[in-house]
C-alpha positions, 0 to 999 in steps of 0.5 A: 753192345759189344761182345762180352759185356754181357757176360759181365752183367749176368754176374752182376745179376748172379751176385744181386741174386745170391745176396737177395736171397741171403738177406730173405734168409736171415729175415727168414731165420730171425722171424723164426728163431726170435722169442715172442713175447707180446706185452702191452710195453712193446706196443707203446712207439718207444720201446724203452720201458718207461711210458710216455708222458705229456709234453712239458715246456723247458728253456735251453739256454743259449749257449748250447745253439752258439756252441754248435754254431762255433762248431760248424765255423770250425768245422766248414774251416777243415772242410775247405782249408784241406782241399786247400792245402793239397792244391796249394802249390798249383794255384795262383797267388790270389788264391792264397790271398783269398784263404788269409781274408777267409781265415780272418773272418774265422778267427774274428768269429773265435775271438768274439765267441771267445770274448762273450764266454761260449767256449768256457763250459760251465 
């Protein structure tokens, strides 16, 4: 290893060390200064208030699935037209061919949802 890095990882060490001991610190003081009130609410898996009932069988309506699934057509089209964008002038000329037929198929997948009436909350 060559001289002098091994001071730098003695003050990575330190650092890792100080920060251990303020987190066991205020795990410490928390586990002192909490109120403790045990009761038979706090022991039920969901602290809330209100007790667990059975599981009762309900329908979720389509629309709410579609819904999302636009959402995420919409959101993979941000996530790669910005890269996109930014390197656009660097590339070749296929590429931006290649965005258009990748925008097509999004707007063909926002004109169907919008023909079966998804994105019209109701």
């Amino acid at each position: 290893m060559p001289e002098g890095y091994d001071i730098n990882w003695m003050v990575v060490l330190l650092v890792a060390a100080v920060g251990m001991a303020a987190l066991a610190a205020l795990f410490a003081a928390s586990w002192i200064l909490a109120p403790k009130r045990p009761s038979e609410a706090k022991n039920i898996p969901y602290e809330c208030g209100i007790p667990p009932a059975p599981f009762t069988w309900s329908q979720i309506h389509i629309r709410y699935y579609v819904f999302a699934i636009l959402f995420l057509i919409f959101d993979v089209e941000a996530v790669f037209l910005f890269p996109w964008a930014v390197v656009f002038l660097k590339t070749i000329p296929a590429v931006f061919y290649e965005m258009l037929i990748f925008i097509g198929i999004l707007f063909f997948g926002v004109i169907y949802g919008w023909r079966k009436g998804v994105l019209q909350w109701r």
